[in-house]
C-alpha positions as CSV (number, residue, x, y, z in Angstrom):
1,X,-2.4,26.8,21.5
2,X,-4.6,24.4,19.4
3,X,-5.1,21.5,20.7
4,X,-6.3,17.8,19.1
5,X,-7.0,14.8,20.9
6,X,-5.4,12.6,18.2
7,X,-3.4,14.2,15.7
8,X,-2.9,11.9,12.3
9,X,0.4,13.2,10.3
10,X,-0.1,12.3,6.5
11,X,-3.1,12.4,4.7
12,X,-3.0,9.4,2.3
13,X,-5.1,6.6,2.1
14,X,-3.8,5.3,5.4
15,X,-4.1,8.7,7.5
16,X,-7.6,9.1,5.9
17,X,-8.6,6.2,7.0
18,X,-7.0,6.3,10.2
19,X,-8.9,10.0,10.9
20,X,-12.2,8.1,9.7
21,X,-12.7,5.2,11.8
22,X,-11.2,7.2,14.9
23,X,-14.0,9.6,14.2
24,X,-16.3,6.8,13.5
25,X,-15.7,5.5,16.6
26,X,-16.2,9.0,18.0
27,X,-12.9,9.2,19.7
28,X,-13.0,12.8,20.1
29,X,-11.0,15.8,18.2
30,X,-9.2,14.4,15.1
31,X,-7.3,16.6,13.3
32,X,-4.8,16.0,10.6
33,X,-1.6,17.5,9.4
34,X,-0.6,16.9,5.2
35,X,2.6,18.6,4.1
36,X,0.9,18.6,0.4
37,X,-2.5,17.6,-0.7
38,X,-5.0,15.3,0.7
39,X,-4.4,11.7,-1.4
40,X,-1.3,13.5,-3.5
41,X,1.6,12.0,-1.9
42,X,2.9,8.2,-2.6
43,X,-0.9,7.4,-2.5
44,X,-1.4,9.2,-6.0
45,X,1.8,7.0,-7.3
46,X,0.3,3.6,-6.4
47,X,-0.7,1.4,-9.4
48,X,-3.9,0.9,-7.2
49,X,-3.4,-3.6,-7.3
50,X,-5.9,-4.8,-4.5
51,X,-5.0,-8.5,-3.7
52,X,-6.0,-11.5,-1.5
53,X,-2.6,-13.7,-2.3
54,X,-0.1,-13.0,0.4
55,X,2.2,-15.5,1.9
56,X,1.3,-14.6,5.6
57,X,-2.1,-15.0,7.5
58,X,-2.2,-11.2,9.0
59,X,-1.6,-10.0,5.9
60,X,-4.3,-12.4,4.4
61,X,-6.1,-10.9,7.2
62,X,-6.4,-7.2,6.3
63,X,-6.7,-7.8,2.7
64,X,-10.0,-9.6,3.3
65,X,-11.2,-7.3,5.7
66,X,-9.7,-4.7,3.0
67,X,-12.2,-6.2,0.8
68,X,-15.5,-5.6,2.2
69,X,-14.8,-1.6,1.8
70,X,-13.0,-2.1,-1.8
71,X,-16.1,-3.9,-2.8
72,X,-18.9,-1.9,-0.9
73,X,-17.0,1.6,-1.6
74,X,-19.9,2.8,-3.4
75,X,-22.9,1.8,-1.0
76,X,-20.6,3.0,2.2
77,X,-19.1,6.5,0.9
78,X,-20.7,7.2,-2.2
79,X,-17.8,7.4,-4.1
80,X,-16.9,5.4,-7.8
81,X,-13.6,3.8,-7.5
82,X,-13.6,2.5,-10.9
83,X,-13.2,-1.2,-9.2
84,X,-12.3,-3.7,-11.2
85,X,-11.9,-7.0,-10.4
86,X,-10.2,-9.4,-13.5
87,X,-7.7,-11.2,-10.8
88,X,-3.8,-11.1,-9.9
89,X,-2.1,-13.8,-12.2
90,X,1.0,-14.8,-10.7
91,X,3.5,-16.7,-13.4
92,X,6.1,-18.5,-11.9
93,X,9.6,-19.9,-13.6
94,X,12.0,-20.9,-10.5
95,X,11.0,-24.2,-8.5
96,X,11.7,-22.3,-5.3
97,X,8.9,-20.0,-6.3
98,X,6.8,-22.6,-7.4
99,X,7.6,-25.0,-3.7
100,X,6.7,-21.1,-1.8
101,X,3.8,-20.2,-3.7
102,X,2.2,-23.9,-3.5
103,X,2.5,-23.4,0.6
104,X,0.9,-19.6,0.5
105,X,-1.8,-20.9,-1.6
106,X,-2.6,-23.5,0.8
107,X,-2.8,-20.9,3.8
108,X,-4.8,-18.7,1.9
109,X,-7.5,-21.6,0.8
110,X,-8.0,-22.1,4.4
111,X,-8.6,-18.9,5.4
112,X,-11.6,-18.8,2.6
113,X,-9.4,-17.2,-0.2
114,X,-10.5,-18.2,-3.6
115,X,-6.9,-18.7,-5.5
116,X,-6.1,-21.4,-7.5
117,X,-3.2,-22.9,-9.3
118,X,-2.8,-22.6,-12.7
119,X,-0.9,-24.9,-15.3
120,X,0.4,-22.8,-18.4
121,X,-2.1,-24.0,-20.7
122,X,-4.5,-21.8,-18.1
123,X,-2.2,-18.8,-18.0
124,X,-2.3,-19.0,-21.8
125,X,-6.2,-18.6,-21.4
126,X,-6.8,-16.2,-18.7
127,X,-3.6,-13.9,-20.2
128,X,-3.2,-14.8,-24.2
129,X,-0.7,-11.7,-24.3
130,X,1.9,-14.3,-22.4
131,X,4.6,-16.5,-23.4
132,X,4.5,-19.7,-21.8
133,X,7.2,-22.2,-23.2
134,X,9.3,-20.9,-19.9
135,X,6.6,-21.0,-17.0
136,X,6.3,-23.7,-14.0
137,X,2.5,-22.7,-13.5
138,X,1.6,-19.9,-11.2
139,X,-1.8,-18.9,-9.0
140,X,-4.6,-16.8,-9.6
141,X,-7.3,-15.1,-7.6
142,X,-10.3,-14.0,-9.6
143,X,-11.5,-11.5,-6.5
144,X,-7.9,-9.4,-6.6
145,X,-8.0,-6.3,-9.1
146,X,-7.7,-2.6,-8.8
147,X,-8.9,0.4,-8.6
148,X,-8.6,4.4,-8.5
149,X,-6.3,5.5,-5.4
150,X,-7.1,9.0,-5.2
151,X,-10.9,8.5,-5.0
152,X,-10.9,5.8,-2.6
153,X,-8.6,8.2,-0.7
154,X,-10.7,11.3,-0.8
155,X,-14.1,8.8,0.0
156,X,-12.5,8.2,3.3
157,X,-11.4,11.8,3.6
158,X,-14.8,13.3,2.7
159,X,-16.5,10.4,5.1
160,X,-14.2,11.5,7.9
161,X,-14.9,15.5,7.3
162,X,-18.7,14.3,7.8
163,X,-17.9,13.1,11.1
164,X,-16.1,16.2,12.1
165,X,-12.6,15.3,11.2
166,X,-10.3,18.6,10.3
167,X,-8.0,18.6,7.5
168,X,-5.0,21.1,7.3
169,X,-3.6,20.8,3.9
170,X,0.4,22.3,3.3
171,X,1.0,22.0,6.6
172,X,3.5,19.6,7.6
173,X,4.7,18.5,10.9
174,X,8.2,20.0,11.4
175,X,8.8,18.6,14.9
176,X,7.7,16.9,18.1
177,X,7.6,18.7,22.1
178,X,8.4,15.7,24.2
179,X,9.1,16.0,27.9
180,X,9.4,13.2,30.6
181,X,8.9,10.2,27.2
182,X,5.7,12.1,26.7
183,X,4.4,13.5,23.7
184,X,3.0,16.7,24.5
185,X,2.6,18.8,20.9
186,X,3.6,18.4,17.2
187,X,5.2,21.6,15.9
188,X,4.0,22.9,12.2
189,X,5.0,26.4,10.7
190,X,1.8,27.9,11.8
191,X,2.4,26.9,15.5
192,X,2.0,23.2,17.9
193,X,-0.9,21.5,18.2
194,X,-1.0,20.0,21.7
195,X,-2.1,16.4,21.1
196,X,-2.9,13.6,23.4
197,X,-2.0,11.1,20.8
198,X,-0.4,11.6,17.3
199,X,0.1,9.0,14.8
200,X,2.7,8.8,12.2
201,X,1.3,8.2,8.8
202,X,4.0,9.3,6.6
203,X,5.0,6.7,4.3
204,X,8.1,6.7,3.0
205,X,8.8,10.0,4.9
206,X,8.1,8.4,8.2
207,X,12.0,8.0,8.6
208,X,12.8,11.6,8.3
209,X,9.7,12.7,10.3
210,X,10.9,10.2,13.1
211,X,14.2,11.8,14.0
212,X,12.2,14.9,14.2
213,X,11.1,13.0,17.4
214,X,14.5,11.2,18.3
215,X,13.7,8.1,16.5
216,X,15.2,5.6,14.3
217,X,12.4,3.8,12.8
218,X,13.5,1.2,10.2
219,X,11.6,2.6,6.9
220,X,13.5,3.9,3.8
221,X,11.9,5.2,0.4
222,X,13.1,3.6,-2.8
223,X,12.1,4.7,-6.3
224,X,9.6,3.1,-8.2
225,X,8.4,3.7,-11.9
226,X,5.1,3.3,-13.7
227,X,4.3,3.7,-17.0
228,X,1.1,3.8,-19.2
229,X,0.8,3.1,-22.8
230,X,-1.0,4.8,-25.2
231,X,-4.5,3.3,-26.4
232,X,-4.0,-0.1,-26.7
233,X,-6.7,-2.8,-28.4
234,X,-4.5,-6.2,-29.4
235,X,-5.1,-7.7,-25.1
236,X,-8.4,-7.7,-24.3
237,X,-9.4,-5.2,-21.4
238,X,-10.6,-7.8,-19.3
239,X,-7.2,-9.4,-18.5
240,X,-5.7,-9.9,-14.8
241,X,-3.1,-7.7,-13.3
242,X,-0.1,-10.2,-14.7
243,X,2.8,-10.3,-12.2
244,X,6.7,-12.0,-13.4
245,X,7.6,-12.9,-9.6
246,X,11.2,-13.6,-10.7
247,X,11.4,-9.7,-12.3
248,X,8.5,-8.1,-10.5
249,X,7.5,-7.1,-13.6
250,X,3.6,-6.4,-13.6
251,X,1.2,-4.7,-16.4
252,X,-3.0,-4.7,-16.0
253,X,-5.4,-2.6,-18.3
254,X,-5.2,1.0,-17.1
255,X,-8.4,3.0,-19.7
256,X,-7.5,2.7,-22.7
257,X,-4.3,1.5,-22.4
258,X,-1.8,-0.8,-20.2
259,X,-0.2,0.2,-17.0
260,X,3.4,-1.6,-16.2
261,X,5.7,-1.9,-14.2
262,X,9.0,-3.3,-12.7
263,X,11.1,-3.0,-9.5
264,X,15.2,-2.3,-9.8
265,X,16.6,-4.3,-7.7
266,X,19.9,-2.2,-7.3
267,X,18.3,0.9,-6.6
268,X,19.3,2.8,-4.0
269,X,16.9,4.2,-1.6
270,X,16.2,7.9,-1.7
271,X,13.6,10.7,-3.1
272,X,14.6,10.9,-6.4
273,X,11.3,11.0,-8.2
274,X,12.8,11.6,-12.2
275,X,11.8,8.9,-14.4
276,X,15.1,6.7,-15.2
277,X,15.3,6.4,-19.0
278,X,17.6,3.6,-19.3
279,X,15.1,1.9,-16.4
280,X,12.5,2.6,-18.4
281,X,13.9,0.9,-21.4
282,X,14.7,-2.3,-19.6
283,X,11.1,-2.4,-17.9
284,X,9.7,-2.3,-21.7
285,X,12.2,-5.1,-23.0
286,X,11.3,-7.1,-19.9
287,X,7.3,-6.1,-21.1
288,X,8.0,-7.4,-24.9
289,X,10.0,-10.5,-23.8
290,X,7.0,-11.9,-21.7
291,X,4.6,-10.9,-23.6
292,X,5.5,-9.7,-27.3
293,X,2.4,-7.9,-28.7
294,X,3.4,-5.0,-26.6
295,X,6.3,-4.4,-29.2
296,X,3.4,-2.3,-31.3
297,X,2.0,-0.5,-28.2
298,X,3.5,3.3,-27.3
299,X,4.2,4.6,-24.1
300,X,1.8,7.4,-23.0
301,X,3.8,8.6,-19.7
302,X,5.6,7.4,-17.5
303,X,6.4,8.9,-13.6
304,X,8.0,7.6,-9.7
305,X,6.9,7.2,-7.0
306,X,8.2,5.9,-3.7
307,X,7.5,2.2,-2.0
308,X,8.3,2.6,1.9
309,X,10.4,-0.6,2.8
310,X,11.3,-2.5,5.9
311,X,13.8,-4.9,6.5
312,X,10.6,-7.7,6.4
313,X,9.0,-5.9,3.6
314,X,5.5,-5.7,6.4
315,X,4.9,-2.3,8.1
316,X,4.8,-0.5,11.3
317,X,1.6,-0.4,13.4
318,X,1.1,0.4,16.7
319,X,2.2,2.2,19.8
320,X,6.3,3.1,19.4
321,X,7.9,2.5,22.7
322,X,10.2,5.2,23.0
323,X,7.7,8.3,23.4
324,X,4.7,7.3,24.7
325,X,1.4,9.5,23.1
326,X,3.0,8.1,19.3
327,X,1.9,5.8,17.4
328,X,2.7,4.9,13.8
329,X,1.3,3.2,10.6
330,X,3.6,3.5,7.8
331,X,6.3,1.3,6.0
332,X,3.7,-1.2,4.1
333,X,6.2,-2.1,1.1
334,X,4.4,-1.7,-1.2
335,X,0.5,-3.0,0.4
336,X,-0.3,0.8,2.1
337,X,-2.9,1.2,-0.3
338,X,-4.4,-2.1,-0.5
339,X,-4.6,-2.5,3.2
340,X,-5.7,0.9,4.1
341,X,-9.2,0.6,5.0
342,X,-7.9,-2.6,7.7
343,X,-5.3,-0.6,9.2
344,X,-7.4,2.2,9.5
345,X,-9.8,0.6,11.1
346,X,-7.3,-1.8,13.0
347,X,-5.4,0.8,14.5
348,X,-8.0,2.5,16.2
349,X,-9.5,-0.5,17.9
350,X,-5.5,-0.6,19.4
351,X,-5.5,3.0,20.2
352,X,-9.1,2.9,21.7
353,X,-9.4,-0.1,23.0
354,X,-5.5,-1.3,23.7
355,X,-6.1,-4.3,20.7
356,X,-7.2,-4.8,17.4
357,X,-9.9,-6.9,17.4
358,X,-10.7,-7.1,13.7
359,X,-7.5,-8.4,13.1
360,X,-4.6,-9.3,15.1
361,X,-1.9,-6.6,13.9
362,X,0.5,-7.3,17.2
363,X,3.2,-9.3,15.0
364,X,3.7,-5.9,13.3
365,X,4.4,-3.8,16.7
366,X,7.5,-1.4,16.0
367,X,9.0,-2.6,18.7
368,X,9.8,-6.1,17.0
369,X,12.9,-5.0,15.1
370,X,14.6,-4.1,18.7
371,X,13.2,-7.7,20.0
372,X,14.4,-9.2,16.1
373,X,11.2,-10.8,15.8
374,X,10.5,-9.9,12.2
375,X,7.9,-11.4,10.0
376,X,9.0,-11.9,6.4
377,X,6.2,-11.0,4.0
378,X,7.2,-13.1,0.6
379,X,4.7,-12.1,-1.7
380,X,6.4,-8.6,-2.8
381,X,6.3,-6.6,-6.2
């Protein structure tokens, strides 16, 4: 039988990194299991937003420590992520927002995060493609951005495969040999894999792939949609990724063109991946409404992908209780791909060394949905 001493499940950008800074830390024989292609999965559907403005200090936390991969990528893995830091705008219109948003900012100012507010006469600067007449203010972080998802994904899986890490592409993990609470192998079409640990990084598939083991962990997969417009030259390039909290509408410059976006809130969760005309349609009136010059742009393409939710919008990471040898590190709502390179590195500090010493990640132990200790995350798209 082959054998692993930690087995990652899911080769995203979380399982990449998760396989690289185990074998980093040279924690033995890491092997791991993708039911598709490396970086192909809900990875390859992210818009690829990297931000600093969250409403909760862990999360704070591992985007900072995020940050000094996103913005060293080059120099550590030799990989072009096309970074490109022009800032998250944030535009606010409801006084609850603005009262929430005023308290985040003030958390992440202490914790050495440069956002700011901004009055609409400042919006109207840093974004000119906006309407204003409607907007409370809003904050802004010059060092957010974004930046290419499947690269930064295969630099971690290339920098892992340096250090001895194997890949096993189209081979997914189709169940779990447990005996006494003990994980003992993961089965996969071409046979199990004894493991000593194995750890879950399945994204929105991580509630399916739990029952395989007996589990009921609280992540579901709901649809989003992403669209790109055709070239595009009336907003300059240079723009921030512009965020409507009260919609969740979003657009940045994507090449040539504009990417957008914007969340349904009375979508069902599921794997639907077909692109929702009539969604579509309401994403571009929401697009013209805030800011109108996109009434003469064309869309490109459009496709879905799948956001992993929780019932506090913040993910799973850690040891889960109920079969020891497992651990997970999926459900990120939407920040899997931003935090990646933290939770990578996070995790294996807590599987080598029983706690994450980088960042403290206990508040997002599994286990805290049994104990109904959640931790609401506010700042979601």
């Amino acid at each position: 039988m082959e054998s692993a001493d930690f087995l990652v499940i899911g080769a995203g950008i979380v399982g990449c990194s998760v396989a690289y800074h185990l074998a980093k830390r040279r924690a033995g024989t890491v092997v791991v299991l993708e039911q598709g292609e490396i970086g192909r999965g809900a990875t390859a559907d992210a818009a690829g937003g990297i931000r600093l403005q969250f409403s909760t200090e862990v999360n704070i936390r591992l985007s900072l420590l995020s940050f000094e991969y996103w913005e060293n990528f080059d120099r550590l893995f030799g990989v072009d992520i096309g970074l490109h830091q022009h800032g998250y705008l944030f535009l606010l219109t409801r006084p609850d927002d603005v009262e929430a948003f005023r308290s985040s900012l003030a958390l992440q100012q202490s914790l050495g995060v440069p956002a700011r507010w901004v009055d609409p006469d400042e919006i109207a600067a840093l974004q000119p493609a906006v309407r204003t007449d409607d907007l409370l203010g809003g904050t802004f972080c010059p060092r957010d951005g974004w930046c290419d998802p499947y690269s930064a994904t295969m630099g971690f899986a290339a920098a892992a495969r340096r250090l001895g890490v194997t890949f096993h592409e189209h081979r997914p993990a189709v169940g779990f040999e447990i005996a006494g609470g003990r994980l003992r192998a993961v089965r996969t079409p071409d046979g199990p894999i004894a493991c000593g640990t194995a750890i879950l990084c399945t994204g929105p598939y991580t509630g399916e792939v739990g029952k395989r083991a007996g589990l009921d962990l609280p992540i579901l997969p709901y649809r989003r949609m992403s669209f790109v417009t055709d070239r595009f030259d009336l907003v300059p390039k240079t723009v921030p990724m512009t965020i409507e909290f009260e919609t969740s509408l979003y657009f940045h410059p994507e090449g040539d063109g504009f990417l957008f976006g914007m969340a349904n809130p009375d979508e069902p969760p599921g794997f639907d991946k077909t692109v929702d005309a009539e969604w579509m349609q309401r994403t571009v009136e929401a697009l013209c409404r805030r800011a109108p010059v996109f009434e003469q742009a064309r869309i490109r393409r459009g496709w879905a992908g799948f956001y992993e939710i929780t019932p506090d919008d913040n993910p799973l990471i850690g040891w889960i209780e109920d079969v020891e040898g497992l651990a997970v590190a999926a459900g990120f709502s939407g920040h899997g791909f931003m935090h990646g390179p933290a939770v990578g590195r996070c995790l294996a500090e807590l599987l080598l060394d029983g706690e994450s010493r980088s960042v403290d990640i206990s508040a997002f132990a599994p286990s805290r949905f049994r104990r109904g200790q959640l931790i609401q995350e506010r700042n979601v798209i």
